[in-house]
KEKE-3310 file (N, C-alpha, C; in steps of 0.2 Angstrom, whole numbers, plus 5000, padded with zeros to 4 digits):
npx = (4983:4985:4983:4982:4987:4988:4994:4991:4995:4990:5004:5006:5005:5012:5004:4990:4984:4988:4985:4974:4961:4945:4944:4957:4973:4982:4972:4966:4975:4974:4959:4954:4941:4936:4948:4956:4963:4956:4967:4981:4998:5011:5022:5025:5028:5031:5032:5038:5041:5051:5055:5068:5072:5065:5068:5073:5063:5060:5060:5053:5053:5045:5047:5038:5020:5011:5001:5009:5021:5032:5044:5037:5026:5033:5038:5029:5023:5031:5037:5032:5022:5019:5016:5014:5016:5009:5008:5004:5006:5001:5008:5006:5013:5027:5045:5044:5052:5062:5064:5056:5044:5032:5031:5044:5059:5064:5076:5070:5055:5041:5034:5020:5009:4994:4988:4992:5004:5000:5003:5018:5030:5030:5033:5043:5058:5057:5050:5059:5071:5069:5068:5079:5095:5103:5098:5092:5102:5098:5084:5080:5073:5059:5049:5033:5027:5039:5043:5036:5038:5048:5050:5038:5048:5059:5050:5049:5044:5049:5047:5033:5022:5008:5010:5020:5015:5004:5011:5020:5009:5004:5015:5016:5003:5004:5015:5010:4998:5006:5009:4998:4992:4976:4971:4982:4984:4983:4980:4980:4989:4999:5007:5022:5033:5034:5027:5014:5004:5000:4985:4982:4970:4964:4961:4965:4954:4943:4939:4943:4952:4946:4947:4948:4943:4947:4934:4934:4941:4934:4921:4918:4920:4909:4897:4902:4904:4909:4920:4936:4949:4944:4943:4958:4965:4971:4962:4966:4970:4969:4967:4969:4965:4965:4953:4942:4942:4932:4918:4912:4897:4899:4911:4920:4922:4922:4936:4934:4931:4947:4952:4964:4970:4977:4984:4990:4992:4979:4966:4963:4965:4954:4955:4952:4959:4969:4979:4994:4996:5010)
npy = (4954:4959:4961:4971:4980:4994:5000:5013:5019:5014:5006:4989:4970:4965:4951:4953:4963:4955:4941:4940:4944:4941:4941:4941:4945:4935:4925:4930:4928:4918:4918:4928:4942:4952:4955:4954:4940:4926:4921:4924:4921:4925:4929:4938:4954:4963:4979:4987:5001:5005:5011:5013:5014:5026:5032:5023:5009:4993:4980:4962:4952:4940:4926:4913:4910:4920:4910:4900:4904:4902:4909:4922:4920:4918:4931:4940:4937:4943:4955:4972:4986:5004:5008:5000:4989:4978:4966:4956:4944:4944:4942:4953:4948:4951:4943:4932:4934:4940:4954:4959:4958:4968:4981:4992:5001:5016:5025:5032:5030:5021:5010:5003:4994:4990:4985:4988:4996:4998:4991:4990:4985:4992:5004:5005:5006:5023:5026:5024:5032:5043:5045:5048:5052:5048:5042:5030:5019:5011:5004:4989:4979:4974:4978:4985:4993:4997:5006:5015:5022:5027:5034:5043:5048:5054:5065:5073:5069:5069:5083:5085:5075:5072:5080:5072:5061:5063:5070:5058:5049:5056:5057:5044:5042:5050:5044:5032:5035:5041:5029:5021:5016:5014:5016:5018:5019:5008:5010:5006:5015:5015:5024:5030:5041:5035:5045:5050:5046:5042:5038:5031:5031:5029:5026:5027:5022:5023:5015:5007:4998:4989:4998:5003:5011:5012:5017:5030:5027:5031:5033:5021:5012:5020:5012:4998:4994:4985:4977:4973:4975:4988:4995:4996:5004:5019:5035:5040:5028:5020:5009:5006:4996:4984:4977:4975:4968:4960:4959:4968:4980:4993:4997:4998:5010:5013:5020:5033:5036:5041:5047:5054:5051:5057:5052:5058:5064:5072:5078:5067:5069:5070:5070:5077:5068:5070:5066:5076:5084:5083)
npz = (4952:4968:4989:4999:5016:5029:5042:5054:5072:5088:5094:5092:5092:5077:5074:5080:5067:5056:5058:5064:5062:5056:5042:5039:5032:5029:5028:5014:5005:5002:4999:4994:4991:4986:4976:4959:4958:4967:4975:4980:4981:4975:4983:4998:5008:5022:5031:5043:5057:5070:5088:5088:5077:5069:5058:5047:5038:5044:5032:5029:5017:5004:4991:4994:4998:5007:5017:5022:5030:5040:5045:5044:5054:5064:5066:5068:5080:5087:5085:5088:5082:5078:5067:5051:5037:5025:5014:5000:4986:4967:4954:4940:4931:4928:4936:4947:4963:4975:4975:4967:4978:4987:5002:4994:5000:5003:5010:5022:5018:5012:5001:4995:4981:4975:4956:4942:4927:4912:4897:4903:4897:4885:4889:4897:4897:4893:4904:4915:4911:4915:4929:4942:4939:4951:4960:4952:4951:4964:4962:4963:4957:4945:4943:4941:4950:4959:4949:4947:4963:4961:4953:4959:4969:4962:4958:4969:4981:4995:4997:4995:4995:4986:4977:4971:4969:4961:4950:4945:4941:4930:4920:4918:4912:4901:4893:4892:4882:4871:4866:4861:4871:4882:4894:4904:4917:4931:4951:4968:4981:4995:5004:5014:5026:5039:5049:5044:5033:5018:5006:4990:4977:4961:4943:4927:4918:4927:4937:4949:4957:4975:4987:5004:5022:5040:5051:5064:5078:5090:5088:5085:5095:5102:5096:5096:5112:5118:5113:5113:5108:5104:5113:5117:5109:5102:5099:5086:5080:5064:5050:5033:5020:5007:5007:5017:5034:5040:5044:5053:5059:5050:5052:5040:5028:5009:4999:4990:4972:4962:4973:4987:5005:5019:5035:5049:5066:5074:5064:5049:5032:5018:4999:4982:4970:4954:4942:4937:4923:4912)
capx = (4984:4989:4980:4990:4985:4992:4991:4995:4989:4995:5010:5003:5011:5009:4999:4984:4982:4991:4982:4968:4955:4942:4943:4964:4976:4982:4965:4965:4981:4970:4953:4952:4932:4936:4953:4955:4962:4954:4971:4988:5001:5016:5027:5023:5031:5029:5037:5038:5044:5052:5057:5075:5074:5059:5070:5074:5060:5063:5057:5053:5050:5049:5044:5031:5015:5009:4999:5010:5028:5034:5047:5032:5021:5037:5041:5021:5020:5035:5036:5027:5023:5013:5015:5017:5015:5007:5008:5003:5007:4997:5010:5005:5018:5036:5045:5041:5057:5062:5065:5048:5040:5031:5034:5048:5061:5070:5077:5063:5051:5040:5029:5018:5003:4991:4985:4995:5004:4995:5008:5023:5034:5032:5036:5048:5062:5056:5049:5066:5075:5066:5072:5084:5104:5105:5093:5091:5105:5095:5082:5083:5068:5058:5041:5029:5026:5044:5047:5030:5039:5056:5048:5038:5055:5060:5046:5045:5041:5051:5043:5023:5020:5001:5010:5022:5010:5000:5015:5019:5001:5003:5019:5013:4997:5006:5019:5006:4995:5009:5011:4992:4987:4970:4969:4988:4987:4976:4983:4979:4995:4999:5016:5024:5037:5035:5027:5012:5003:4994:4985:4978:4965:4965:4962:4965:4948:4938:4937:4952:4951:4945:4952:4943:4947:4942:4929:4937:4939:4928:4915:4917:4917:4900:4891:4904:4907:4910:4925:4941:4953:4942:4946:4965:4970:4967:4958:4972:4971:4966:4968:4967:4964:4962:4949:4939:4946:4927:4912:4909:4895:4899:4918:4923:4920:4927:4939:4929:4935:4950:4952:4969:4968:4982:4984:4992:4992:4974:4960:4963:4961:4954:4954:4952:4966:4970:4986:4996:5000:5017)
capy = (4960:4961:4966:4975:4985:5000:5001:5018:5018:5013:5000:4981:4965:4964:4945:4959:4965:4950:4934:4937:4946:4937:4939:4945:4948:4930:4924:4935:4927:4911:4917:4937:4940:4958:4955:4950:4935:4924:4918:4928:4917:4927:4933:4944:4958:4966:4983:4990:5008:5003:5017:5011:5014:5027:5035:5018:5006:4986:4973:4953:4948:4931:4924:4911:4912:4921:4907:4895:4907:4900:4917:4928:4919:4920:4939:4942:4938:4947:4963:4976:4994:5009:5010:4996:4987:4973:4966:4948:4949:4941:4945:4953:4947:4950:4938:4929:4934:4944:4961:4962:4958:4974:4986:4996:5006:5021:5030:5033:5030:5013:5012:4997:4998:4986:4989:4989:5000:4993:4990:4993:4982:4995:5011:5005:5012:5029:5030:5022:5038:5050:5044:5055:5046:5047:5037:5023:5010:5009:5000:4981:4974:4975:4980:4992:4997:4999:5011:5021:5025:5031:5043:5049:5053:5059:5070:5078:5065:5073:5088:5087:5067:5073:5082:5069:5055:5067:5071:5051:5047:5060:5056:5038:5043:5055:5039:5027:5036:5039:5021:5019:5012:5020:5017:5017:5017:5007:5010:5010:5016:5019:5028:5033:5044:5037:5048:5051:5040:5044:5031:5034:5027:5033:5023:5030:5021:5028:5011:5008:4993:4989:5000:5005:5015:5011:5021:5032:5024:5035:5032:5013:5012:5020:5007:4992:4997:4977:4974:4973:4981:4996:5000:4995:5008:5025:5038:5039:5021:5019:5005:5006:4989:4982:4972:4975:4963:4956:4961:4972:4983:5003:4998:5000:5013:5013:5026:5036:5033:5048:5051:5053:5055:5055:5048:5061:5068:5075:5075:5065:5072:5066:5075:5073:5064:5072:5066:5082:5082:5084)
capz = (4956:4975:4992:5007:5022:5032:5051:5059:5080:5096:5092:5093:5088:5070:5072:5080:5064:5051:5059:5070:5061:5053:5035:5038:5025:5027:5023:5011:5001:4999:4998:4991:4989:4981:4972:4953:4958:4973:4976:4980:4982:4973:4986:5002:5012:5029:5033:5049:5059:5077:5091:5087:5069:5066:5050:5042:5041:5043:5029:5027:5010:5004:4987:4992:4998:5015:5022:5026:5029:5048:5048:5045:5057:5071:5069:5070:5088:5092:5084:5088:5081:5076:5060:5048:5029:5023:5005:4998:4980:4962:4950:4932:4924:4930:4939:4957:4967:4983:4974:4969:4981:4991:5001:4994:5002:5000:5015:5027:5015:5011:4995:4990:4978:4970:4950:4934:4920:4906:4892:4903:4891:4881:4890:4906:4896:4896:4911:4916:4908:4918:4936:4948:4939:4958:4961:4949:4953:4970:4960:4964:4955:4938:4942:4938:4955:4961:4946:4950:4968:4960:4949:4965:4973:4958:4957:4975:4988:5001:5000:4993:4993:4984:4971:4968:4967:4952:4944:4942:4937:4924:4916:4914:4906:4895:4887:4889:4877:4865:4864:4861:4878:4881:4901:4905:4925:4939:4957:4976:4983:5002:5006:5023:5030:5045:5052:5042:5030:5012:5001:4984:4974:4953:4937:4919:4916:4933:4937:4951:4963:4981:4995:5013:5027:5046:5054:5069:5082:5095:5083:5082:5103:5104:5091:5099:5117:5120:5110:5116:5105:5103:5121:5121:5105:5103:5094:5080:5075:5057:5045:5025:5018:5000:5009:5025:5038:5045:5044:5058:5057:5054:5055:5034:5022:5004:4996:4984:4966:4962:4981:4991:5010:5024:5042:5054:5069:5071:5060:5044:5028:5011:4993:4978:4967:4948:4937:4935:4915:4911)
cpx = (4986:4980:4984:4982:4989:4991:4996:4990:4996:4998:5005:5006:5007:5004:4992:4981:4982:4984:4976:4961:4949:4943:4952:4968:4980:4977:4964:4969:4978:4962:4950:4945:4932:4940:4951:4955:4959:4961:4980:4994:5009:5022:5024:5029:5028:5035:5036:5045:5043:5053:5064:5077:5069:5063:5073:5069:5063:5059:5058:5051:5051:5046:5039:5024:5014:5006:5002:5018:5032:5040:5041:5028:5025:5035:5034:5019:5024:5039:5032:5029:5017:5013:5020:5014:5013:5006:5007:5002:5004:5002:5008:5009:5026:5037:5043:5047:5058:5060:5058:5044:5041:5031:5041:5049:5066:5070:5073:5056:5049:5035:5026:5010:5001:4986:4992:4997:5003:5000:5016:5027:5038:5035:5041:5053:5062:5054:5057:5072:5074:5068:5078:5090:5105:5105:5092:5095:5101:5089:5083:5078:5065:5052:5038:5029:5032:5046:5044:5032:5045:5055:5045:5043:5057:5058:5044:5044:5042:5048:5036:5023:5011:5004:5014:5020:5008:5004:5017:5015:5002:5009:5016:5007:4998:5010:5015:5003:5000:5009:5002:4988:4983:4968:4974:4989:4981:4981:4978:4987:4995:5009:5016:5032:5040:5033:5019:5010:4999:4994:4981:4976:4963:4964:4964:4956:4942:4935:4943:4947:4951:4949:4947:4948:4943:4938:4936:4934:4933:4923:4912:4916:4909:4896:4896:4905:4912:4915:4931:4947:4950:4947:4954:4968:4966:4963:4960:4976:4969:4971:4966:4969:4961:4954:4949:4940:4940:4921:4909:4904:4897:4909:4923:4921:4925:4929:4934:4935:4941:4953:4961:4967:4974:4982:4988:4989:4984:4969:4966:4960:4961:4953:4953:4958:4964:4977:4988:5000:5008:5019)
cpy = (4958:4962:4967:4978:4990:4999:5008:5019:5018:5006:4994:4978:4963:4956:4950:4957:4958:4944:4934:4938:4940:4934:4944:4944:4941:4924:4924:4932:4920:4913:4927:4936:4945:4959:4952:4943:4931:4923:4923:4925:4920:4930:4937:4948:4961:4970:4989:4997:5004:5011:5018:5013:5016:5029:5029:5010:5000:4982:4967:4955:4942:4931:4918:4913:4914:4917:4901:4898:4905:4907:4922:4924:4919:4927:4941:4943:4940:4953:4965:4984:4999:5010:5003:4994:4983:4971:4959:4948:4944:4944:4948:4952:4948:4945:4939:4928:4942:4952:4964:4961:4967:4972:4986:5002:5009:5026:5029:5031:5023:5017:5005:5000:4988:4988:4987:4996:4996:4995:4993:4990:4986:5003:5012:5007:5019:5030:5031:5027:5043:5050:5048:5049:5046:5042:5030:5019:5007:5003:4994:4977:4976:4975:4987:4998:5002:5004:5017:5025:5029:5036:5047:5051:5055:5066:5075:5074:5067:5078:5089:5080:5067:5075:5078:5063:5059:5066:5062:5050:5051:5058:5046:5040:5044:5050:5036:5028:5038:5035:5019:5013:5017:5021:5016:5016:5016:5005:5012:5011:5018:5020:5031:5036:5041:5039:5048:5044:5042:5038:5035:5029:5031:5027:5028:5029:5023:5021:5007:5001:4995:4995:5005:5008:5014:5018:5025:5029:5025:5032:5025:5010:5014:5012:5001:4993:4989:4973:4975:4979:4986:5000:5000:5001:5015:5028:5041:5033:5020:5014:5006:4999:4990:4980:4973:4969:4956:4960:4966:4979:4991:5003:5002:5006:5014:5021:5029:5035:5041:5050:5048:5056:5055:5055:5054:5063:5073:5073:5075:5071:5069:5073:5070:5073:5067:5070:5073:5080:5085:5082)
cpz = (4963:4979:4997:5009:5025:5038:5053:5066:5083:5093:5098:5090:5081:5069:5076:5072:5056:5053:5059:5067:5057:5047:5033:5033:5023:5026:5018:5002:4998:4998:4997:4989:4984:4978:4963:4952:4965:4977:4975:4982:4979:4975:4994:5005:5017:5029:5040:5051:5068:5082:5089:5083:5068:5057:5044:5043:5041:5037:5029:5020:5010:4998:4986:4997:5007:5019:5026:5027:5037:5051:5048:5054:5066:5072:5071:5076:5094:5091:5082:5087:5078:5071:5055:5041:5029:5017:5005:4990:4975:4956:4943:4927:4926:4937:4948:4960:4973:4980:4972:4972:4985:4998:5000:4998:5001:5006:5020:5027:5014:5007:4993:4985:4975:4962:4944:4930:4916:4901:4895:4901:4888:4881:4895:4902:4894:4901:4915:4915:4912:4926:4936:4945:4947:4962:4959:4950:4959:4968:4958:4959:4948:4938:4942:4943:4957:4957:4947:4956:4966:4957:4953:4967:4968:4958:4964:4979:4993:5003:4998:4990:4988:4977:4966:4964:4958:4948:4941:4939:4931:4920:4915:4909:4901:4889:4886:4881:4870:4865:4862:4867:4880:4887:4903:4913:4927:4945:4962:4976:4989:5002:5013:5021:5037:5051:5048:5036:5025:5008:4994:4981:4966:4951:4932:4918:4921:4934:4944:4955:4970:4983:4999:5017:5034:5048:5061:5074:5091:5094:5084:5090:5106:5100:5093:5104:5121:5117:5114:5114:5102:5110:5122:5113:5105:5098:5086:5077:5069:5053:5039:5023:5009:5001:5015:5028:5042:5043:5050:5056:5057:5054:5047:5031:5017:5003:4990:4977:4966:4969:4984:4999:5014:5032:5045:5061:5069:5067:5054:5040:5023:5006:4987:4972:4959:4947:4935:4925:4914:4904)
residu = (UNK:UNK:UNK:UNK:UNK:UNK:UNK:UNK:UNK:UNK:UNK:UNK:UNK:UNK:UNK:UNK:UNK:UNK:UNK:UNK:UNK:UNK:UNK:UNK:UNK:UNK:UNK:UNK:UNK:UNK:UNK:UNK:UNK:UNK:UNK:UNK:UNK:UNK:UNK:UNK:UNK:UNK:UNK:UNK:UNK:UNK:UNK:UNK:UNK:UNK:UNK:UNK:UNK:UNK:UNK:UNK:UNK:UNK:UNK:UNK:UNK:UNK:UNK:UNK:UNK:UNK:UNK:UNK:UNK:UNK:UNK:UNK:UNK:UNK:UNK:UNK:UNK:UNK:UNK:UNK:UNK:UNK:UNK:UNK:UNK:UNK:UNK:UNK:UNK:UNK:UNK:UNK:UNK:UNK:UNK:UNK:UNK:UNK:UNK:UNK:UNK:UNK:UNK:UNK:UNK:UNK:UNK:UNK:UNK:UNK:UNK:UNK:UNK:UNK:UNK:UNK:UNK:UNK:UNK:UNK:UNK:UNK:UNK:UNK:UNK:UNK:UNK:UNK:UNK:UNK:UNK:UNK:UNK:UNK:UNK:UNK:UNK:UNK:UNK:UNK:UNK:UNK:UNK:UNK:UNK:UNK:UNK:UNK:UNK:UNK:UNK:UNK:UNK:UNK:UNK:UNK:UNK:UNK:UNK:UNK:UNK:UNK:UNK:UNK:UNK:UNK:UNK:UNK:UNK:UNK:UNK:UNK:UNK:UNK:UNK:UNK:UNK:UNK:UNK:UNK:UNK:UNK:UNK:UNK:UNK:UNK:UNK:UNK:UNK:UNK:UNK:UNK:UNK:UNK:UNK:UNK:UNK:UNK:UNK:UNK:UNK:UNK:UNK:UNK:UNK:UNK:UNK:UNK:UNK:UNK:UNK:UNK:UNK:UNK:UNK:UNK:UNK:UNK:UNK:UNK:UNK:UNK:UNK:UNK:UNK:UNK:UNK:UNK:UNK:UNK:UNK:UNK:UNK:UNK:UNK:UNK:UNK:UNK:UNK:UNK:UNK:UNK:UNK:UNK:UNK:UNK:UNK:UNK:UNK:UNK:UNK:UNK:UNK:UNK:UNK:UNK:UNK:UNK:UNK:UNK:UNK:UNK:UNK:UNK:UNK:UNK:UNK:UNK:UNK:UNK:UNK:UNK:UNK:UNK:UNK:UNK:UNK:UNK)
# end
């Protein structure tokens, strides 16, 4: 499996968030505590939103391992932004090369996700048949995840990302199970616009992997007043993490199992997550 993070706030330089933290996501790529595997070494991605280019994002990819990548570890201390990707990848089985590694993008849009479709061997050319002919030559790579984004755009992403997400979830379920796979999807997924940011948390078996969400930051300035980077971001900072970054007390809480929530403008919203059947 995979872990990533999301950062939507006040724009900072991606090593903030990438290096510094205690228990940070390249930590994380040698020493996962809540992952499948302790050890993620299959690739990473970073995808970022600038002033210059909010409607197409930028990505680094690379196929080895995020702890020792010396281009990552440059652009970290000199691009900065409010809204950014993180991915460190554990393959399940398809190959260890650029195109799959996460985030994927399409247009505006960025999609990575950690989990599995379980027996997709044997159902990636249907799901494969069901994509926008528009769409599909766009698809560079041969992973689960990447096809799970296409069928969101397929399915509406542009205009109802909740209901696109569903309707995905649901047509995998639906082949899976003709194929006698009996728990066909495990996902977290975080998607952006750009502008806006939703993550989702589903199994088939109600049993989905890691994923947290920071505390608001108001919140997190009373009970720390003595930190530094409380005081310097604002009240519409929020991290979503495979894996809480440090131990800080009062700073994490998990996604509830089923739950989608999104980052905007405003108070946050969470729900609860259903596969629409199709």
């Amino acid at each position: 499996m995979c872990r990533w993070l999301a950062y939507s706030g006040t724009p900072l330089l991606l090593d903030t968030i990438l290096y510094r933290p205690q228990h940070s996501l390249i930590d994380q790529s040698l020493h996962s505590s809540l992952g499948v595997e302790t050890t993620n070494g299959d690739g990473f991605g970073v995808g970022w939103y600038s002033e210059e280019s909010i409607d197409t994002p930028a990505l680094l990819k690379d196929v080895g391992p995020a702890w020792n990548n010396r281009n990552l570890r440059e652009i970290a201390d000199h691009v900065r932004s409010g809204l950014f990707f993180a991915h460190i990848r554990a393959s399940t089985g398809t190959a260890v090369q650029q195109t799959n590694c996460h985030p994927f993008r399409h247009g505006r849009w960025m999609w990575m996700h950690n989990g599995a479709i379980t027996g997709f061997h044997l159902i990636r050319r249907e799901l494969a048949m069901l994509v926008d002919p528009d769409m599909f030559s766009d698809i560079e790579g041969t992973t689960d995840s990447e096809m799970m984004f296409y069928l969101a755009l397929t399915f509406g992403l542009d205009e109802d990302p909740p209901g696109a997400v569903a309707r995905m979830a649901g047509v995998v379920e639906r082949i899976g199970h003709d194929h006698g796979v009996e728990f066909p999807l495990q996902m977290t997924v975080a998607v952006t616009d750009g502008e806006s940011l939703w993550s989702f948390r589903y199994s088939s078996q109600g049993e989905s992997r890691s994923l947290f969400y920071s505390t608001r930051v108001d919140a997190l300035r009373k009970l720390h007043p003595d930190i530094p980077f409380l005081r310097d971001v604002s009240d519409e900072t929020r991290l979503i993490v495979s894996e809480p970054l440090g131990d800080l007390p009062g700073a994490w809480n998990e996604v509830p199992e089923g739950t989608y929530g999104v980052v905007h403008d405003g108070a946050d919203d969470m729900h609860s997550f259903v596969p629409i059947a199709a």
